[in-house]
C-alpha positions in Angstrom: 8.7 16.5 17.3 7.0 13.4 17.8 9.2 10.4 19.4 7.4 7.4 18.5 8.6 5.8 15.1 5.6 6.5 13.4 5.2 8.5 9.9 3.7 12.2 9.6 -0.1 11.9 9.8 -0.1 8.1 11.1 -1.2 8.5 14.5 -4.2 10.8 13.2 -5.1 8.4 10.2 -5.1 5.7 12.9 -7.1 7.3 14.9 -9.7 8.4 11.9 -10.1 5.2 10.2 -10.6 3.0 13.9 -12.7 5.4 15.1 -15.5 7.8 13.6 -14.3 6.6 10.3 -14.3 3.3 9.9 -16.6 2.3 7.5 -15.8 -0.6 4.6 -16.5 2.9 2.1 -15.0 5.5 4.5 -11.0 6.5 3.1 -8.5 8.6 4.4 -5.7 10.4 3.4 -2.6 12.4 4.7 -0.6 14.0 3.2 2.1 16.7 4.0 1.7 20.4 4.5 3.8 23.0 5.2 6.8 22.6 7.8 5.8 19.9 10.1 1.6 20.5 9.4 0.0 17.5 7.6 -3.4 18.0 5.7 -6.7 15.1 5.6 -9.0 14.3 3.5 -12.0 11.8 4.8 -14.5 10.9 2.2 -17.2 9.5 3.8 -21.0 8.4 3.4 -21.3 9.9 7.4 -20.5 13.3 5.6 -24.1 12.5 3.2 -26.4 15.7 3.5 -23.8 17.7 6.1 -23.2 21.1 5.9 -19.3 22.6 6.4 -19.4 23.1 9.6 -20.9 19.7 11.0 -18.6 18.2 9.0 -15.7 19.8 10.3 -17.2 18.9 13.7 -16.9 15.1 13.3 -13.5 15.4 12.3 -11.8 17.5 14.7 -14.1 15.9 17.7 -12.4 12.4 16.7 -9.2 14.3 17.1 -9.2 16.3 20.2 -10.5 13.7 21.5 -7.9 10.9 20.8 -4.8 13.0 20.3 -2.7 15.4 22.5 -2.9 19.0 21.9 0.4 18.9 20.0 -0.4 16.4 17.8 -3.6 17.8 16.5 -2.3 21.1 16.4 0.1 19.9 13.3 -3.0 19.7 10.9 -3.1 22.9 9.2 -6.5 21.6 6.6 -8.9 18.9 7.2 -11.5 18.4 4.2 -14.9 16.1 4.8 -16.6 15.1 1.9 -19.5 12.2 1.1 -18.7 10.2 -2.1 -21.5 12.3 -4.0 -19.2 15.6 -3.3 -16.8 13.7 -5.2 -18.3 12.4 -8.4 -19.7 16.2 -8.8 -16.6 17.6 -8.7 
């Protein structure tokens, strides 16, 4: 367990949104998976034209590099999506 007096996800929407993902447009969300795993969504214009897997790249770059091993290890699903990906869904 995590013994600063932060929320689930906080640290790693923190870290998101003042790094990679900090764009005026850029949003993120946690929310809570199962057990003590949290899930995030990023929507993004950074995600425009990206395939799946570069995608997932940005995202989980930003967190291994920011977080400890145990913190990143609690998300269990990370979604990247450009605002386009959205409206078409």
């Amino acid at each position: 367990m995590r013994s600063k007096p932060h929320g689930k996800g906080t640290i790693e929407k923190e870290i998101l949104r003042k790094g990679h993902f900090d764009g005026p447009d850029d949003a993120v969300d946690v929310s809570d998976g199962p057990e003590d795993s949290i899930h995030l969504i990023i929507v993004s214009r950074k995600f425009d034209g990206r395939r799946l897997k570069e995608k997932n790249d940005m995202i989980w770059s930003q967190l291994m590099q920011f977080l400890a091993a145990n913190e990143w290890g609690k998300v269990s699903l990370s979604v990247g999506a450009s605002p386009e990906e959205i409206k078409a869904s």
